[in-house]
C-alpha positions, 0 to 999 in steps of 0.5 A, a space after each residue: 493657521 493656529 492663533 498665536 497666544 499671548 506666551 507664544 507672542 512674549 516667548 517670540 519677543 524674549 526667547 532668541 535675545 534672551 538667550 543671547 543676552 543670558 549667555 553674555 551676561 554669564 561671560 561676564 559675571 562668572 566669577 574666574 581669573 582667565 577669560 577662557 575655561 582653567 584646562 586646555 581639555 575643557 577649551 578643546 572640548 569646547 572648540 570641537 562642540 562648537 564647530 559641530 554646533 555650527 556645522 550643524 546649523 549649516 548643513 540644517 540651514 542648508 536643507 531647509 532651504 531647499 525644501 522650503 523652496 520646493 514646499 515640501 518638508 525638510 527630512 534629508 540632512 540633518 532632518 533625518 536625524 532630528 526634527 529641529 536640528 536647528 535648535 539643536 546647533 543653538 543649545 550645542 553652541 550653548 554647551 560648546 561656549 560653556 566649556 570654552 569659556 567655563 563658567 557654572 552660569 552658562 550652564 545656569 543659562 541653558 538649564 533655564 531656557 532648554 524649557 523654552 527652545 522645547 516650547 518653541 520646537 513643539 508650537 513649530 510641530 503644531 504648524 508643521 502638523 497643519 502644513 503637512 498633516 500625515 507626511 509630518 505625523 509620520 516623519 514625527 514618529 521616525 526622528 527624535 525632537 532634538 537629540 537622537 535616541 533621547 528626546 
C-alpha cells in the first residue's frame, strides 16, 4: 500500500468538508434577491441535474457495494461508464445546486475544487492499480475518469 504524503493527508482532511462548506457558504454570500435561481428554467434544470446526481450515486453506491463484498472491482452500473462515478454525482450535485439556487459562487466553488476531486480520483487509481494490477489497467483503458467521451 502506497504512503500517504503529507497533501494527500491534508487533501483527506479538507476536501469533502471544504467542499460542503464551499458550496454553503455561496448560498449565502451570493448576492440575489430570491433565495432560488430568477428563471423557473434554470430551477428546472437544476432539479433535474440533481436527481440525476443522486441517482447516480445510488446506483454507483450500489455497485460498489456488491463488488466490494465480493473482492473483485466495480465495472458493471455506472462503473461501465466512468471510472469514479461517485465523484462524478458529488460535482453534478454541485452544478445541479448551482443552477437551482444560482449564484456565480457555486460555480466559483466547483471551479476551484474540480482539481481536488481530480487528485483524489487519481491517488484512488494509484490503489486500485496495487489492488488489482492488470484487470485495473485494462478497465482503465476502456472508461473514461469522470465524464464520458472527455475526461
Amino acid at each position: 500500500m502506497m504512503k500517504d504524503s503529507w497533501w494527500m493527508r491534508a487533501l483527506d482532511t479538507v476536501l469533502r468538508p471544504g467542499f460542503g462548506l464551499g458550496l454553503l457558504a455561496a448560498q449565502f454570500l451570493g448576492d440575489r434577491e430570491s433565495l432560488f435561481s430568477p428563471s423557473w428554467y434554470l430551477v428546472g434544470l437544476g432539479v433535474a441535474i440533481v436527481l440525476a446526481a443522486v441517482g447516480l450515486w445510488v446506483a454507483a453506491s450500489i455497485h460498489c457495494f456488491r463488488a466490494t463484498e465480493a473482492g473483485a472491482l466495480a465495472t458493471t452500473g455506472p462503473y461501465a461508464v466512468i471510472r469514479h462515478p461517485i465523484y462524478a454525482s458529488v460535482l453534478l450535485l454541485g452544478v445541479g445546486i448551482g443552477f437551482l439556487f444560482f449564484t456565480w459562487l457555486h460555480f466559483l466553488v466547483l471551479a476551484i475544487f474540480f482539481p481536488l476531486w481530480w487528485l483524489e480520483c487519481k491517488r484512488e487509481e494509484t490503489e486500485m492499480m496495487e489492488e488489482f494490477g492488470d484487470a485495473y489497467a485494462a478497465y482503465k483503458e476502456q472508461t473514461e475518469m469522470l465524464i464520458p467521451g472527455i475526461l
